[in-house]
Rosetta silent file (secondary structure, phi, psi, omega in degrees, C-alpha in Angstrom):
SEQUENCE: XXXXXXXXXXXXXXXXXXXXXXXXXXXXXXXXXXXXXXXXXXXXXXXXXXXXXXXXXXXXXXXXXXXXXXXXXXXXXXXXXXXXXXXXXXXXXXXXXXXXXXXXXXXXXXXXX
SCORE:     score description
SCORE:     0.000 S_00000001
   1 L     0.000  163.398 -172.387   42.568   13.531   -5.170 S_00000001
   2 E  -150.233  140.940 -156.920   43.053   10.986   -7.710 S_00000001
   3 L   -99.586 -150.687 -168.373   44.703    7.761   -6.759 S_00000001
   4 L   -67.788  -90.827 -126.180   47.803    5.412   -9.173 S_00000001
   5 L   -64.403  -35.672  166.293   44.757    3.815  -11.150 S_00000001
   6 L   125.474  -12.782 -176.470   43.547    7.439  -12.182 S_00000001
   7 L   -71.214  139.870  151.202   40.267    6.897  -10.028 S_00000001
   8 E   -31.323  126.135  172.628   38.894    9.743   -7.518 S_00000001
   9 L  -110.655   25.854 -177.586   39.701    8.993   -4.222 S_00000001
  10 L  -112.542  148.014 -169.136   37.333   11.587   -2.481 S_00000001
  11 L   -64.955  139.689  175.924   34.973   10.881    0.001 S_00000001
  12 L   -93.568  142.910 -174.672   31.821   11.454   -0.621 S_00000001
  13 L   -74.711 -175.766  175.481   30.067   13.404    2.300 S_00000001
  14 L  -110.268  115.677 -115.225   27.409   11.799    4.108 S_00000001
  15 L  -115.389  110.460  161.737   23.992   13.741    3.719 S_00000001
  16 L   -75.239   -5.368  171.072   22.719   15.042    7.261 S_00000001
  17 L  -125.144   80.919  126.533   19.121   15.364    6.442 S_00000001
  18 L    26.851  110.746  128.361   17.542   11.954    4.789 S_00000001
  19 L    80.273    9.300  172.124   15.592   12.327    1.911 S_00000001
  20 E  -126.658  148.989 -174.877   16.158   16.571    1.629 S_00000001
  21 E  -148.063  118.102  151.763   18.565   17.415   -0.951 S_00000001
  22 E   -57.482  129.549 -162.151   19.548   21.061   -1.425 S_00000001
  23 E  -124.805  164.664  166.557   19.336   22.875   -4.579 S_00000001
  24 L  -106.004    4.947  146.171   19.713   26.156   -5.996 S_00000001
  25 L  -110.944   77.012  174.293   16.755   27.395   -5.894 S_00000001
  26 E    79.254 -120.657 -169.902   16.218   25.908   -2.724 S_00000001
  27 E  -117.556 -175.558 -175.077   15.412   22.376   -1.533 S_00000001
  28 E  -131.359  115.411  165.103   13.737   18.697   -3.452 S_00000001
  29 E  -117.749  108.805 -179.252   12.376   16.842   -0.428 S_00000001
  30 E  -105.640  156.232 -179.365   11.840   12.795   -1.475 S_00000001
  31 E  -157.358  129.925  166.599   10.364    9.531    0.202 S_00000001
  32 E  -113.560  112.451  178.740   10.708    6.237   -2.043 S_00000001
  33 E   -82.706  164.758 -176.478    7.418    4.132   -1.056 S_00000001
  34 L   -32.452   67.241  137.743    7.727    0.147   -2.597 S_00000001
  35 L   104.054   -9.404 -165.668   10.431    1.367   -5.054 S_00000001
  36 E  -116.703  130.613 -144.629    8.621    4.590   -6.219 S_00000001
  37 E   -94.165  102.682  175.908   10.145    7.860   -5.891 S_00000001
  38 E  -116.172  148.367 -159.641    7.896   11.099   -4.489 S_00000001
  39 E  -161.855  154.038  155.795    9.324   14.273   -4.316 S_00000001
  40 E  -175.482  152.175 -164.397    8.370   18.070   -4.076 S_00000001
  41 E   -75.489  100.063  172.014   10.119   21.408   -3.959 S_00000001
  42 E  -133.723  175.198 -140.590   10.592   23.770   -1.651 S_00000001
  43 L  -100.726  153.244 -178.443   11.516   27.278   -1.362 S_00000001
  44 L   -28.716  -30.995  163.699   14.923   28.180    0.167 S_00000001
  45 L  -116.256   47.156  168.921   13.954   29.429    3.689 S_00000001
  46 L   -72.304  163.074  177.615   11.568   26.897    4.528 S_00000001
  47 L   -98.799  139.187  177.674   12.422   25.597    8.134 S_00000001
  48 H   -30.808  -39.813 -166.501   13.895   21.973    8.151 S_00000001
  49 H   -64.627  -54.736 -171.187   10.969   20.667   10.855 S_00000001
  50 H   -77.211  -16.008  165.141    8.130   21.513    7.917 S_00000001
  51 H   -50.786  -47.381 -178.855   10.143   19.784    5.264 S_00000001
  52 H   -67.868  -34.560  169.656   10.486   16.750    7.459 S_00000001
  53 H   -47.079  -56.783  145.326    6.570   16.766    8.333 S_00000001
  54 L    25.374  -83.344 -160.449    6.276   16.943    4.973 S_00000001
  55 H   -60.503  -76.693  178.686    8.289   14.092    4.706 S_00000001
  56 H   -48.861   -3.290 -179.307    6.588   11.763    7.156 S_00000001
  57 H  -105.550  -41.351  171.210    2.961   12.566    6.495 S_00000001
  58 H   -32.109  -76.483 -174.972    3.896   11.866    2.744 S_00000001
  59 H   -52.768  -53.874 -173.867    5.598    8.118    3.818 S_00000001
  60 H   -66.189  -38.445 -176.175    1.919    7.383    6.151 S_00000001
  61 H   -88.243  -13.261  154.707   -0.346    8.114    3.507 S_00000001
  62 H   -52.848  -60.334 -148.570    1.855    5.724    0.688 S_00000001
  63 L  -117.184   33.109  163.023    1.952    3.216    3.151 S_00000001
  64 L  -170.088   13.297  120.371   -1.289    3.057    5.360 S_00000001
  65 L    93.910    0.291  173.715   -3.416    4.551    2.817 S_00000001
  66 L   116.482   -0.897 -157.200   -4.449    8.034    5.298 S_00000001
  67 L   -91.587  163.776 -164.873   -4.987    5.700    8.507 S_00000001
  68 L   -56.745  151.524 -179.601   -3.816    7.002   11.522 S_00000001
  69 L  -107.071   11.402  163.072    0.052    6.338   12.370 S_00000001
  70 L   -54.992  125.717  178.950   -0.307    6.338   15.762 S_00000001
  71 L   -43.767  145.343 -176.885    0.378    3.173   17.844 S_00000001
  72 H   -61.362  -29.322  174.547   -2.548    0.829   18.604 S_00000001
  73 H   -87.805  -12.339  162.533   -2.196    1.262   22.302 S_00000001
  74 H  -106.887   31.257  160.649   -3.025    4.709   22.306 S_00000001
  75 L  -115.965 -179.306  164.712   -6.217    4.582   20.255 S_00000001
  76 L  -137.825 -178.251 -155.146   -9.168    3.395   21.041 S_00000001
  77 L   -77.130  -52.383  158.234  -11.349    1.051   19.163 S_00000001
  78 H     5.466 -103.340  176.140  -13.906    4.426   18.984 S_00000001
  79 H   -40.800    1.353  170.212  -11.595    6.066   17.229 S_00000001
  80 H   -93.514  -80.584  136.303  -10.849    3.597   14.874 S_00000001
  81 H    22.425  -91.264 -176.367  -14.236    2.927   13.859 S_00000001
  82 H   -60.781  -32.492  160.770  -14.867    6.697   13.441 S_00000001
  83 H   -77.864  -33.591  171.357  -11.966    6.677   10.840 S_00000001
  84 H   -73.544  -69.158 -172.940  -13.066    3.810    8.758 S_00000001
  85 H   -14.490  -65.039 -161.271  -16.665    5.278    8.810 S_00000001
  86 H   -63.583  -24.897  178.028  -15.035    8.718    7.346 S_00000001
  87 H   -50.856  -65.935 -176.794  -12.735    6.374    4.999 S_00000001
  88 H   -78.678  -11.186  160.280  -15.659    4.183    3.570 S_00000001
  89 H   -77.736  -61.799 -159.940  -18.309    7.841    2.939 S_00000001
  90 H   -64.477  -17.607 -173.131  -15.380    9.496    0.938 S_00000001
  91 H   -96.399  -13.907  166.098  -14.872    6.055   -1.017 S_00000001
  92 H   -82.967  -35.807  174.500  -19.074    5.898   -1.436 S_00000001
  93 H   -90.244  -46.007  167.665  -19.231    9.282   -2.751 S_00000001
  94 H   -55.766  -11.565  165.510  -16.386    9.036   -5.256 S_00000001
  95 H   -88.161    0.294  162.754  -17.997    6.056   -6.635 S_00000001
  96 H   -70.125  -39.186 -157.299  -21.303    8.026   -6.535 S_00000001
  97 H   -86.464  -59.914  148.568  -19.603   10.932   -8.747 S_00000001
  98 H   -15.089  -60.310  161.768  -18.103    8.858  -10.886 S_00000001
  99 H   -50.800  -69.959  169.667  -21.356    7.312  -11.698 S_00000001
 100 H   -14.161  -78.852  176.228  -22.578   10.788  -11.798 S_00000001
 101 H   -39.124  -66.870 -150.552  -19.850   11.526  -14.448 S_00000001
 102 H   -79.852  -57.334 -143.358  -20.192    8.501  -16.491 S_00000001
 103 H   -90.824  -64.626  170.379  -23.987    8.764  -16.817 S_00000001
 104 H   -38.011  -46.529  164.862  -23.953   12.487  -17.728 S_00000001
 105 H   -77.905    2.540  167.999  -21.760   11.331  -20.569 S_00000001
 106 H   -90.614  -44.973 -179.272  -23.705    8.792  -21.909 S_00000001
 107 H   -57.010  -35.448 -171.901  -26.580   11.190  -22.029 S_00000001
 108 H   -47.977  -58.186 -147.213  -24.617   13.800  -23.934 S_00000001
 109 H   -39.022  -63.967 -157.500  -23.973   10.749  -26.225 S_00000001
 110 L   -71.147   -6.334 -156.744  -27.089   10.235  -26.414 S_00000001
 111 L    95.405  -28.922  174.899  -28.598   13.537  -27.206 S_00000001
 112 L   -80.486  131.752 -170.610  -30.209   13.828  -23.820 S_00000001
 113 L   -80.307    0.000    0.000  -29.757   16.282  -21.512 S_00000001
């Protein structure tokens, strides 16, 4: 419809799934983290539930970095712990391999093997 002034007057629908947008070759499933837009693709008869997991494991690891998103009353300080332990060894060995990396290429530099 188009109203006196010449403008559209149609409603825009309202999108029943958040953040999944259908396509035609199938769907774009997005989560915008402080202002920044992630997205990925999936194929036409995916089921809605793993898009949305997707979605939500996507949004917890932007914005708490991999830590668990479970509520605080139903951890225990154990478990807590036991995830920063595994947190701070994967953040000690990529700065080992790094080094690793970095060193190896200085030798090359250098001539040494």
């Amino acid at each position: 419809m188009v109203n006196t002034n010449g403008a559209s007057t149609r409603k825009l629908k309202k999108n029943r799934y958040p953040g999944l947008q259908r396509e035609r070759s199938g769907w774009r499933v997005y989560v915008s983290v402080h202002g920044r837009l992630y997205a990925k693709r999936f194929p036409r008869d995916t089921p809605l539930t793993l898009m949305r997991q997707w979605r939500e494991a996507k949004r917890a690891e932007l914005l708490h970095g991999g830590l668990p998103t479970t509520p605080r009353a139903q951890r225990t300080f154990g478990q807590d712990v036991e995830a920063y332990l595994e947190r701070l060894a994967m953040a000690h060995q990529a700065h080992l391999e790094m080094w690793v990396e970095q060193l190896a290429a200085f030798r090359a530099a250098k001539g040494r093997a």
